[in-house]
N, C-alpha and C positions, 0 to 999 in steps of 0.2 A: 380305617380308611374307607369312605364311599364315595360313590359319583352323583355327579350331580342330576339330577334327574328332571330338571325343568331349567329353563333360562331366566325366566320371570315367576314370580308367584304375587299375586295382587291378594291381599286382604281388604275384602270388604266389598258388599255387591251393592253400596249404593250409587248415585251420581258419580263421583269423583273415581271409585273403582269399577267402575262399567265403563269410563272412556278410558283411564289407565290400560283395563283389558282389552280393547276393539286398538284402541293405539299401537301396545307392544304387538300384536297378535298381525295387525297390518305390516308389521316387518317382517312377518312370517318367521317369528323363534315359537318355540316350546313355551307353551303361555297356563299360569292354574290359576284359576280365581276360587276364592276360598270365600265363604257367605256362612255366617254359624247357624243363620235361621232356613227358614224354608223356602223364601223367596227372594226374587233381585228385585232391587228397586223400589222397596216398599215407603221410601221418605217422597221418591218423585212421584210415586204412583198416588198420593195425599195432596204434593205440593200445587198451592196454585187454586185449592180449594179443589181438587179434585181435576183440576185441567192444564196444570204445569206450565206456570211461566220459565218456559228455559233460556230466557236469555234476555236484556233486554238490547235496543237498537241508539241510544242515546250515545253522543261519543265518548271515546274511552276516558277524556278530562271529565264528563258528567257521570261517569260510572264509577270514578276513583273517588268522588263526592260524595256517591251513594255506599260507599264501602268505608266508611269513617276507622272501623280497625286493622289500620297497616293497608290502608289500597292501596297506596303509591308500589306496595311492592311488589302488586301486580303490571305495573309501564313496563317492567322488562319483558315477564310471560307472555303479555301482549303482543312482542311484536314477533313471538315465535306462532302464539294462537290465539285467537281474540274473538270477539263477541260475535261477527259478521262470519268470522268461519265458523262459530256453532250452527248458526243458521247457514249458512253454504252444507256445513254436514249434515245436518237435519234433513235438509232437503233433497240433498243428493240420497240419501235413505229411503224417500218417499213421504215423508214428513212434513205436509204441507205446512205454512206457520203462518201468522196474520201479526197486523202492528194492532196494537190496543193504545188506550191512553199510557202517557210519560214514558214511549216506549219497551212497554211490555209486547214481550212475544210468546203467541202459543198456537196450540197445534189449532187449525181449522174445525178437528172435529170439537174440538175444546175436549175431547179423554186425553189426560194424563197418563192411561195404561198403554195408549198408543204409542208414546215415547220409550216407555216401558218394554215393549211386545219387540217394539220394532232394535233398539238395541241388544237384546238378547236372542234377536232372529241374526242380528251382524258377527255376536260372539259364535253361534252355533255355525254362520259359514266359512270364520276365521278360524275353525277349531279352535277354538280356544276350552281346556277344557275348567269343567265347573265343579266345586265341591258343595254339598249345602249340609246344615248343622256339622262341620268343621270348625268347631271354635278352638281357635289360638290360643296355647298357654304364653309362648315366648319367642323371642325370634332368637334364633340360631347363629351365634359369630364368637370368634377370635377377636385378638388385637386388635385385627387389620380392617376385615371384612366380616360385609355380612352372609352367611353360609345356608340360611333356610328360616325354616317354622319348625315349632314342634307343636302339635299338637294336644290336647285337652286329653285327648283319646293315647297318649302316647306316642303316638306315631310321628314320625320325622321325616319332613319335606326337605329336601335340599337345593339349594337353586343359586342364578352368581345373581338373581336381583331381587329383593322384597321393595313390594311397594305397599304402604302403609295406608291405608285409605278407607279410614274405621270409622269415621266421623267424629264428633265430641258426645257432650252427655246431652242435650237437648232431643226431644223425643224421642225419647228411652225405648217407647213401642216400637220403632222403627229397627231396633237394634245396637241404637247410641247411645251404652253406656260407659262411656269412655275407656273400654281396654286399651287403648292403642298408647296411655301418656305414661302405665311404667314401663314400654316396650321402649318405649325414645326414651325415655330417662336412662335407663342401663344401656342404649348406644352411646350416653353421652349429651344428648339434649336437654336444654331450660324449658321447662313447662310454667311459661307466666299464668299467672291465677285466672281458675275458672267462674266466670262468672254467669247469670241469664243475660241476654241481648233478645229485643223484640220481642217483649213479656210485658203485662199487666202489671199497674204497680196499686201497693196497697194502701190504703186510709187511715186511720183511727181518728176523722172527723166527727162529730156527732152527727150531721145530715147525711154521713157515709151510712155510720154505724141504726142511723134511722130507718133505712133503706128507703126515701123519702122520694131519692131521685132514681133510683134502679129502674133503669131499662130508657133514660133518659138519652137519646143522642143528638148530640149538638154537631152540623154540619158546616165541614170550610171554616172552623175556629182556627185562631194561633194558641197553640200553647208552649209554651216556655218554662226553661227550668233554670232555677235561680243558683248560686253556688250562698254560700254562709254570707259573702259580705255582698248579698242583693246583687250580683252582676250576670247579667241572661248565659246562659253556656251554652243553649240552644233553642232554636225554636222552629216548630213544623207547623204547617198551616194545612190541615188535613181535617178528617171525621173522629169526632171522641164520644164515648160513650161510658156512662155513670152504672158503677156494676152495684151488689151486695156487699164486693171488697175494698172496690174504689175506681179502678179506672181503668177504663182497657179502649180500643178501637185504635184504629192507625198512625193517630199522630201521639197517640199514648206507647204502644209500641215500637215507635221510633227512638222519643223521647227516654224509654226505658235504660239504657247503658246508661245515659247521663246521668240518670236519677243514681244509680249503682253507685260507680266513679264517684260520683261526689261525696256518697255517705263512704265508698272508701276514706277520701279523705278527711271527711269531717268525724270520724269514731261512729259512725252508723249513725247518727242523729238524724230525724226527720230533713226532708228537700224541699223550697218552696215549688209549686207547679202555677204556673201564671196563667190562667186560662181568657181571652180574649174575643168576646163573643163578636166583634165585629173589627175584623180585621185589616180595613180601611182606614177606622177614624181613631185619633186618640180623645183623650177627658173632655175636652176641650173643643171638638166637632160632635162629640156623641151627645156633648150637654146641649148646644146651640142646635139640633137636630131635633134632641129629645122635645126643647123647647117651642120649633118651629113646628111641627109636629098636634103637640099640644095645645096651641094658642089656636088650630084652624077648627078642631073640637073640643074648646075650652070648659062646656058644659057635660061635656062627656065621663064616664067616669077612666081614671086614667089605664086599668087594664083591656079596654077594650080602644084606648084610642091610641094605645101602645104596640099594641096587639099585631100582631106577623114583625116586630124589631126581631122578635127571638122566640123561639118554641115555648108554648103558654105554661110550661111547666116550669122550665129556667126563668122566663120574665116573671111569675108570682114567687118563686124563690127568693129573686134579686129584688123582688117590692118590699119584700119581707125583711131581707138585709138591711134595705136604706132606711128604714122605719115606715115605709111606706104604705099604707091603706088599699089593697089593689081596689074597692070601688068609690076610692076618695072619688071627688072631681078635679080635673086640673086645674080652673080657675082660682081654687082653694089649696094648692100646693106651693110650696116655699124652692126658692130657686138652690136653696141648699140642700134640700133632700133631694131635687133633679139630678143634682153636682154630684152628690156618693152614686146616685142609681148609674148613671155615665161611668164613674168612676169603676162600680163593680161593672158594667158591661167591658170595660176596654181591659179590667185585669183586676181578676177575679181571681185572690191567690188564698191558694191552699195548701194544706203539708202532707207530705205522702213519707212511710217511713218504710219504704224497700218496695220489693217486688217479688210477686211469684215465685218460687224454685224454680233451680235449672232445668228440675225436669217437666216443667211446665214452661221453659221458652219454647219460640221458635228455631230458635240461634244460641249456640256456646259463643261466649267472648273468653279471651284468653285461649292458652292452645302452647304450642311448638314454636319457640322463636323464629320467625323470620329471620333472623340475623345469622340464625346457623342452617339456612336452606341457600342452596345455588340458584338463582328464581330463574336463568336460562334453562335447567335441566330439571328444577328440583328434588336434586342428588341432597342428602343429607352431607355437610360441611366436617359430620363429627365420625361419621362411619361408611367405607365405600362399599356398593355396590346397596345400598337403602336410599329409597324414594318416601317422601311424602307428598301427601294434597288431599286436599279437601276442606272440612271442617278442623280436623283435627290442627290444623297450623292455626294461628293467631290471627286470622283473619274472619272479619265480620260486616257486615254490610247489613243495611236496611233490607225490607222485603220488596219485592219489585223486580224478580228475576236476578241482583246484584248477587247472592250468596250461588246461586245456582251456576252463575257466568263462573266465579270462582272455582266451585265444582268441575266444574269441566276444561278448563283452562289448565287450570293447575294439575289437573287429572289426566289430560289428553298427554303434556309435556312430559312431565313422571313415567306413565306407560313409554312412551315413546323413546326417551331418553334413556330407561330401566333394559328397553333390548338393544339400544343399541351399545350400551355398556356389556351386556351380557356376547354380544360379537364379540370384543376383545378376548376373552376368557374363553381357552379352551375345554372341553368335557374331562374333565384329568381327575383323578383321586383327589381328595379334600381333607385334612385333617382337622379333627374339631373334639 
């Protein structure tokens, strides 16, 4: 028989478990945050390129968009804590924030450590206390409930609430190597498959494998990604960039889950990637353009009368593809070879067969089913007195502040919810 020795105990000192902790700890219970490395906050203290988009401002129908895995089943969490109270807490912190473009928000000074400094100045007036290099063997329960942590080191926490908030496997250096998916499996949780989200995807083109076009980036392209019978599954209109391995920059990192999923489904086989170097016109304006164009310096040779359609590395590429001469003249050009050059400008497809390791995303997809989380309290469905949030649930979003808003949403609710469960339960002897 022991006592319980804490109300809450929060695993994991990144985003999701730093508002878990200032959460419970504002209801003033007995609060431990357990961190197995040496520092809190080391994923936010990165995020944002170093200056932490913590949230963005776009409404919550355009952020459930931006969360393509499982957002919807943040509309409930929302209307307990949502985007606009991150920023109301931010600020009531001292945390100044600014809007940037597609409503991104970040701190004034643009440091990320700022977010950082200033949360763990709120745990230290919440007492909330902190453990660091504490790494978790297992969590502690019966039947019923859940009764603690035990520790790597031996040692046994006992408490009426754990909250899980480990992150997944995506930047490993941060500390996210997925402990936390056989702790929810032996509660009783489905761990849907772990996949990279927001990852570089790879090539085995020859112009890949040439390294012909590395270091090429094409600005405000569409690119799209095809499923096996030619039908677009998505497309982003963003900056892409031509690596040594094949393709990486923002609309490439978006694109990335879909490329996955599909080779899910298709037995791993190569993806089409459709790339659109002008993302206004189709075959058919880009030929009558290219053509209009052409005819006003007919005696020109056509890469220089072509010259600013597209970055002079990509437009000799695509002269190259259509059988093209880059110092033919126009005048001496065939309206047929115009038609493919048009044709590659507006979709330009190639095959990409996967994507970087998990531990080379920015994002775990897959995770903790939603379906066994309570999205009001996110109490675990399968074992009482266990919280989850964070990355570690089955939720995934673009970059852009959406995975962060999740972090803290779901992480403020958990803390919160974790003590005020732990009120019920008196300090009484425990058998376990």
């Amino acid at each position: 028989m022991c006592i319980y020795m804490y109300d809450v105990i929060i695993v994991g000192g990144g985003p999701s478990g730093l508002m878990a902790a200032i959460a419970a700890g504002e209801i003033g219970k007995k609060v431990l945050l357990l961190e197995k490395g040496k520092k809190l906050g080391k994923k936010l203290a990165i995020s944002g390129g170093g200056r932490c988009n913590v949230t963005n401002r776009l409404t919550q129908e355009e952020i459930v968009k931006h969360i393509p895995g499982n957002g919807r089943f943040l509309y409930s969490p929302f209307s307990v804590f949502n985007n606009e109270d991150i920023i109301t807490f931010f600020e009531g912190l001292g945390v100044e924030l600014k809007e940037e473009d597609h409503g991104r928000m970040f701190p004034v000074s643009n440091r990320a450590q700022d977010v950082v400094d200033t949360l763990v100045r709120q745990l230290e007036k919440l007492h909330v206390d902190i453990l660091f290099e504490r790494p978790v063997a297992k969590l502690l329960m019966n039947d019923e409930k859940i009764l603690g942590v035990k520790l790597k080191n031996g040692e046994e926490l006992l408490s009426k609430a754990v909250v899980l908030a480990v992150g997944g496997k995506a930047v490993p250096q941060t500390g996210s190597t997925g402990d936390g998916y056989p702790w929810a499996e032996r509660a009783g949780h489905t761990i849907t498959p772990l996949y990279p989200t927001e990852v570089p995807l790879l090539s085995d083109e020859q112009f890949i494998r040439s390294t012909e076009l590395q270091g090429l980036a094409l600005r405000d392209v569409a690119v799209s990604v095809l499923n096996k019978k030619g039908k677009v599954l998505v497309t982003h209109q963003m900056d892409m960039l031509f690596t040594h391995f094949g393709l990486s920059g923002p609309a490439i990192l978006r694109c990335s889950q879909f490329v996955v999923k599909e080779r899910m489904k298709n037995g791993s086989k190569p993806v089409d990637v459709v790339i659109n170097s002008l993302p206004n016109d189709n075959a058919e304006s880009a030929f009558q353009m290219l053509v209009k164009i052409m005819k006003e310096d007919a005696k020109k040779s056509v890469k220089n009368v072509w010259k600013g359609i597209a970055p002079e590395r990509w437009l000799l590429f695509l002269l190259t593809r259509a059988g093209i001469e880059p110092n033919e003249i126009g005048a001496n050009l065939s309206n047929e070879k115009v038609r493919v050059l048009a044709g590659l400008l507006v979709s330009f497809t190639m095959k990409v067969n996967g994507t970087q390791p998990l531990e080379k995303a920015f994002v775990t997809g897959g995770g903790i089913s939603v379906k066994e989380i309570e999205p009001k309290t996110m109490a675990s469905k399968k074992k009482t007195g266990l919280y989850l949030c964070g990355e570690i649930l089955d939720i995934h979003g673009y970059t852009g502040g959406y995975n962060i808003t999740s972090a803290l949403v779901t992480g403020k609710i958990a803390g919160m919810s974790a003590a005020l469960h732990a009120k019920t339960i008196p300090y009484e002897p425990v058998e376990y």
